[in-house]
N, C-alpha and C positions, 0 to 999 in steps of 0.2 A: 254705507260705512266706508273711510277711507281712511289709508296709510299714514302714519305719522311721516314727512319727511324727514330730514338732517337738523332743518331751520326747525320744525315742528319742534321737533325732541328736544333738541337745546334750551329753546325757551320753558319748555315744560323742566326739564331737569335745572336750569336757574334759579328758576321757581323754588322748586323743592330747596335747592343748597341755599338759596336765600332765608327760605324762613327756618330752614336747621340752624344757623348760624344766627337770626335773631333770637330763637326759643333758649338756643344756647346760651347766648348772650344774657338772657335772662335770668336764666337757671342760674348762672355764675353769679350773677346780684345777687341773686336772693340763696345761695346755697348756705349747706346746712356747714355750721364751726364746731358744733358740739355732736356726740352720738344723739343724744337726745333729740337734738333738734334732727338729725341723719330720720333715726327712727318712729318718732313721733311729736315731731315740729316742735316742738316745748309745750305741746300742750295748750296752742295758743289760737287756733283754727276756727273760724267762724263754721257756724251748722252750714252754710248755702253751699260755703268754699268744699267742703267734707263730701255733701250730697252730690257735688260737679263731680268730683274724682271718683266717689264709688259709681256713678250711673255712667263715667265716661270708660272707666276702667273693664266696669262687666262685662258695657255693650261695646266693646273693643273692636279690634279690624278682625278676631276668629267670628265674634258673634256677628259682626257688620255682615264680611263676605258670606259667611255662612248660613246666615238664615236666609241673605238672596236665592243661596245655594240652594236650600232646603224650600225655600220656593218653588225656584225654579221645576225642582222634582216631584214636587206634593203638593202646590198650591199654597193659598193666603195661609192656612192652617200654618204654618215653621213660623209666624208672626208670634205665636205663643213662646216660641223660644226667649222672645225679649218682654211681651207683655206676664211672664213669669216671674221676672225679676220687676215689675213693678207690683207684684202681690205679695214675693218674699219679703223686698225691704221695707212695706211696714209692718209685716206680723215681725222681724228681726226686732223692727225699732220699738214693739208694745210690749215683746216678751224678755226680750236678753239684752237690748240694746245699756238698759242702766245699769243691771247685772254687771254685765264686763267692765264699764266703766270704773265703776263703785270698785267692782275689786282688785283696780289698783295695776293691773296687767297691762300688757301689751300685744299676747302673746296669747293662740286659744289653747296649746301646751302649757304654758304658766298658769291658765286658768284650769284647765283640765287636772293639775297637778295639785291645786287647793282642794279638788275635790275627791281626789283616787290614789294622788303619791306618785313617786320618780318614775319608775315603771310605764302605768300607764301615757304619762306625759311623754316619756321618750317614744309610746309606740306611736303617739298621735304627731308629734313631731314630724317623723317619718313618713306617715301615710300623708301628711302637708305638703314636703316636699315632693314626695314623689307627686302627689296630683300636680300642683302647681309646676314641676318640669314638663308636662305634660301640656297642662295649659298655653305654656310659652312653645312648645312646640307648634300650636295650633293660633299663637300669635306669629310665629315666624312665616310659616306660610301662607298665611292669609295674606300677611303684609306682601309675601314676594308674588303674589299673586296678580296683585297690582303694578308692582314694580317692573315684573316682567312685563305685562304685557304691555307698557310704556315705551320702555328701552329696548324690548325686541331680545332681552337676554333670558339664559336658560331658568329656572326658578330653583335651582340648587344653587348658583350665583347670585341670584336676587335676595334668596334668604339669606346668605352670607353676608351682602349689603344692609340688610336689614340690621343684623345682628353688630355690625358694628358700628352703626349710625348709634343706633336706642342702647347699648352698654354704654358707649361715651358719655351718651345725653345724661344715664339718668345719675350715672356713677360720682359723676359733678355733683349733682344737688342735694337729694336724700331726698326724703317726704316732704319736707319745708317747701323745697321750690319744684319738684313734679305738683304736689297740690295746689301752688298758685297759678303755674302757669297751662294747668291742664283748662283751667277756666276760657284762656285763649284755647285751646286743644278744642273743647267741646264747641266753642262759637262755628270754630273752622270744620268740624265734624257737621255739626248739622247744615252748615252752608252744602258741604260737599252734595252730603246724600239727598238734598230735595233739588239738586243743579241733577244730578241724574235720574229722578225722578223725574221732574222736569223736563229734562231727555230723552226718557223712554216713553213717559204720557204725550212728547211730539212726535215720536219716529211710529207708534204705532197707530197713530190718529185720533187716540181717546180709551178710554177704558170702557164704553162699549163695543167696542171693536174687540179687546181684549178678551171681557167675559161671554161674546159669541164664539171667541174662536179657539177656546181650550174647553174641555170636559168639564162637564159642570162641579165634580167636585174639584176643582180647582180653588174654588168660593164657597166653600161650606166650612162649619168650625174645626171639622178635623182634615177634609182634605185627604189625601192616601195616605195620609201618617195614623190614621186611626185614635179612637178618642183613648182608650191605652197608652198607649205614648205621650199624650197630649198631659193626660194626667200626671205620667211620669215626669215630663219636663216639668211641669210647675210644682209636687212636691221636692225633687229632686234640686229644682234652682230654688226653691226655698229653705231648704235644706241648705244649700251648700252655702248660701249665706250668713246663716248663721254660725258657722263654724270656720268660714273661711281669712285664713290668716290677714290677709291685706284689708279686709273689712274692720276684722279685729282692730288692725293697726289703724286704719283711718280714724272710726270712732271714738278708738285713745286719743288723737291729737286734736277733740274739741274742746272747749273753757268748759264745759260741765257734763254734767250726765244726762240734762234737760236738752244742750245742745246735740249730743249723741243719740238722741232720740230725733230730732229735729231733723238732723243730718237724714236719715235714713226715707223724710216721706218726700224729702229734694229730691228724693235720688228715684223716688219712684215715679214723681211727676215725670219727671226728666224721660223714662222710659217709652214714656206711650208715644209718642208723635212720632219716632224710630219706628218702635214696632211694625206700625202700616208701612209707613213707605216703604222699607226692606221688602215686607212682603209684596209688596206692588211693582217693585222693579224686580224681582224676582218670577215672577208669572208674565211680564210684560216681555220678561229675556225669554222665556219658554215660549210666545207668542212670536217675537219676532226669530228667533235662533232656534228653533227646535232642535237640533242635531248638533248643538255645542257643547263642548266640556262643563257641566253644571258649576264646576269652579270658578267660572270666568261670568257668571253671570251680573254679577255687579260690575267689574272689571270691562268687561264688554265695550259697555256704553261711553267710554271715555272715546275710543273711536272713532266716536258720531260729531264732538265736542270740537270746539277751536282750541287751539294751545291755550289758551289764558283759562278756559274755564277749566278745560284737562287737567292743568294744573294745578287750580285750585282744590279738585277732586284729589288727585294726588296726594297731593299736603295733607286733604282733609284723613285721606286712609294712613298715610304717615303719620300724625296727630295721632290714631287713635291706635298705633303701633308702638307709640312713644309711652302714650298711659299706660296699656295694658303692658307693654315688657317694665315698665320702668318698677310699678306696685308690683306686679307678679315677682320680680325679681328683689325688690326691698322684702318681701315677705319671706322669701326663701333666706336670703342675707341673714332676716331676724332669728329667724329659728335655727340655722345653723349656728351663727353667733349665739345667742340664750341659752340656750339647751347643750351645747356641745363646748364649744370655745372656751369661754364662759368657766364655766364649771370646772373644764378640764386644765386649763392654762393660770386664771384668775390674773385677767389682763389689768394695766391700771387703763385712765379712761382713756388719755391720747394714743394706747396700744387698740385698745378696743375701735376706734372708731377707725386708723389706718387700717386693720384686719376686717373690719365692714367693709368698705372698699373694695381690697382687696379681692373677700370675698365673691363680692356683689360683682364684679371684673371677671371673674371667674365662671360664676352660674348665667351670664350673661352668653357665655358660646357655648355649654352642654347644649341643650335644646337641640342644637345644629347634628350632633349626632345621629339626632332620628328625624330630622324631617324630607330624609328620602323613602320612610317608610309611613308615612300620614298617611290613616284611611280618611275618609268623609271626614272634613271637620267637626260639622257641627254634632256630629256624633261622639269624633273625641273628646269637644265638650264635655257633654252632657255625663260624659262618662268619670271626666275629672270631678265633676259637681258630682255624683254618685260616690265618689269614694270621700268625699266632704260631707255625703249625709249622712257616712256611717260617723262622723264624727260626731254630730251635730246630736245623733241620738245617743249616744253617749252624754252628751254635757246635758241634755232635758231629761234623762234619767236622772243623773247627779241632783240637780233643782228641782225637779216636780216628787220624782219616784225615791227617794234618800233610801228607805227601807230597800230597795234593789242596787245601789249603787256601793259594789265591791269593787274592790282593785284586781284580784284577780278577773273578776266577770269581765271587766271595763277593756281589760287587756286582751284575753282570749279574745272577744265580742269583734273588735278591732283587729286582730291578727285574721280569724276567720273570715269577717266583711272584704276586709281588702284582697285575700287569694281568690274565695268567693267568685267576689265581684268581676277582679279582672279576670277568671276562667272564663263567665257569663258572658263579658264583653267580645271578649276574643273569639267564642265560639258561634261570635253574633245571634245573640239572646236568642236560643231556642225554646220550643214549644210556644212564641211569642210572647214571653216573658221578657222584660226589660230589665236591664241589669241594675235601674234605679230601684226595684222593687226589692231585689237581691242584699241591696246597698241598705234598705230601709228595714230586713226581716230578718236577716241573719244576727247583728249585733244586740237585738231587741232579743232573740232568740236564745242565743249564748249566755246573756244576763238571766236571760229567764231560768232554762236550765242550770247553770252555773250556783244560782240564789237554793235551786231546790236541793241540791246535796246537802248531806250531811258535813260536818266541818267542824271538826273540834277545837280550832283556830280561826275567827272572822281575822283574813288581814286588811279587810277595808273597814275605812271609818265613814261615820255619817258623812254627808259631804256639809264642806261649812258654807251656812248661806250666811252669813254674817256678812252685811257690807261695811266695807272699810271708806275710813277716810281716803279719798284719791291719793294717794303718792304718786312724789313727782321725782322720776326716776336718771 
């Protein structure tokens, strides 16, 4: 492994600013003139285009670096971190996917709100954004993860770069042009991550080499993550799928509800070929680096690399810094704007889409607050998707179970999951309980209780399954 020099770096960071400034360029063509188009492209998005964004977005540079991460510490088993997300999005796209479309939303608050009232919707709101700042937090360092070890600078500086490259980027476009040009984003993502597989299956001499020289369960299905966890990550990423705002909003901007389903099995194809190799260069970095920072185990390998393909790796981690803040952050934009703005202001439309911006300009540098405090990413993950499944069992109450779906229950159920949950988290899941479980039994539980009192006022109504003609909003 050898030092980047002066000339090295230059050329790798040309790179970088070259393709920022073409994507850019991009963006600017195709940005969004209307809120509509900002929020959910007109509604005009092909399924394939839809499936690129949500499978580029999930497996972003938290999930890239971090399942190498979770690798590196556990073996092939942190592969399921991403092979989860190809089993949510089609149970999303068989169960809920036309649901949401059909009624008419954007928004999993606006749909929540058809079926429980103001109340619940503002709690769900909330618990969105809080996960999803969270999220972006665990996109910010991942990305500086790479950046730094590039540039040689510290990774409270690098995530600061991060953070102002990907607010410009996405704040220009809206959903219209992040979803076209993440198409480009995913090409250059998977070039990246099989250029460093590719690099790591030459630096250690083969993958048998590999599987003699770590512990065997490095290679088994759960690996030291234990089949517990294992569980947990794929109800929990199936979960949070379904409930998660930027999905939500993807799937609104296809031609139909047939497309919105469509969208959903793209995106899970899209997942499996990731999955391995993550896990492969992640146990190949445990094989060659035993004694390195588990953070750096993707990151590593650029090292070994010439400038040009470094490079390319770079871009490709940029790229998928770019998806993931650009949606994570359109998501958060929407629901603040819908549910609060909105409501409270009653903007006309050109006030409304300057104040998206604006906004979106804004939730772009929170994040930066706390990523001197990031545990384990892929934890913090998994942990934002736990507070997404308490949602998600809420909205499959509403539609499956109607006779249990009150406003009151809906709210408490949610109020409690998310303290709950994040206690659980922080106290790092004791008795070996995972805080997805926490995530999935408390809301179900609150409802359940909740339904048995006595009540001499129901203030919840049935929920309405009626699908509506799509409006175009």
């Amino acid at each position: 492994m050898h030092t980047f020099d002066t000339q090295d770096t230059l050329i790798i960071v040309a790179m970088v600013v070259a393709y920022i400034l073409f994507t850019t360029w991009i963006s600017l063509r195709l940005r969004s003139r209307t809120s509509e188009q900002y929020m959910v492209a007109a509604r005009s998005m092909p399924a394939y285009i839809v499936g690129i964004l949500m499978m580029s977005e999930y497996i972003g540079a938290k999930s890239t670096v971090g399942t190498a991460q979770a690798a590196f510490e556990s073996g092939m088993a942190a592969s399921w971190a991403v092979v989860a997300a190809a089993i949510g999005f089609p149970l999303f796209g068989l169960l809920m996917a036309r649901k949401l479309y059909n009624s008419g939303e954007f928004t999993i608050s606006g749909f929540i709100e058809k079926k429980y009232g103001r109340s619940t919707k503002l709690m769900v709101s909330i618990i969105m954004i809080y996960a999803l700042l969270l999220v972006n937090v665990g996109n910010y360092i991942s990305g500086a993860a790479a950046i730094s070890t590039v540039l040689k600078i510290n990774l409270p500086v690098a995530a600061f770069i991060t953070a102002i490259i990907s607010t410009l980027y996405y704040v220009f476009g809206g959903l219209k042009s992040v979803a076209y040009v993440s198409v480009l984003h995913t090409v250059v993502k998977y070039v990246g991550i099989f250029i460093v597989l590719g690099t790591a299956l030459s630096l250690s001499g083969g993958f048998s080499n590999v599987s003699h020289g770590l512990p065997e369960h490095y290679f088994t299905w759960d690996g030291a993550i234990g089949g517990s966890k294992v569980v947990a990550w794929i109800v929990g990423t199936a979960g949070a799928i379904f409930s998660t705002q930027f999905i939500i909003q993807a799937v609104s901007s296809t031609r139909s509800a047939s497309a919105a389903r469509s969208s959903t099995f793209w995106a899970a194809i899209l997942c499996l070929p990731i999955s391995i190799a993550l896990g492969l260069i992640g146990v190949i970095a445990k094989y060659l680096y035993p004694s390195m920072d588990s953070l750096y185990a993707m990151p590593v390998f650029l090292q070994s690399m010439s400038p040009v393909l470094a490079g390319v790796v770079t871009i490709s981690l940029v790229a998928s810094i770019f998806v993931g803040v650009s949606t994570v952050a359109l998501a958060i934009a929407s629901l603040v704007v819908r549910d609060f703005y909105v409501p409270w202001f009653k903007p006309n439309a050109d006030q409304e889409f300057r104040t998206t911006k604006l906004i979106g300009l804004v939730i772009g540098f929170v994040p930066l607050f706390f990523v001197f405090f990031v545990p384990e990413i892929l934890n913090l993950s998994f942990f934002t998707r736990a507070l997404r499944l308490s949602i998600t069992v809420v909205a499959l109450v509403a539609i499956y179970l109607p006779f249990f779906a009150t406003t009151r229950g809906a709210t408490l159920g949610l109020a409690a999951s998310t303290i709950t949950t994040s206690v659980w988290y922080l106290l790092k899941n004791p008795y070996g309980i995972d805080n997805m479980y926490i995530a999935l039994a408390t809301p179900a539980l609150v409802i359940l209780i909740e339904r048995c009192l006595p009540q001499p006022t129901r203030a919840a109504q049935a929920p309405d399954t009626t699908e509506v003609p799509h409006a175009h909003r």
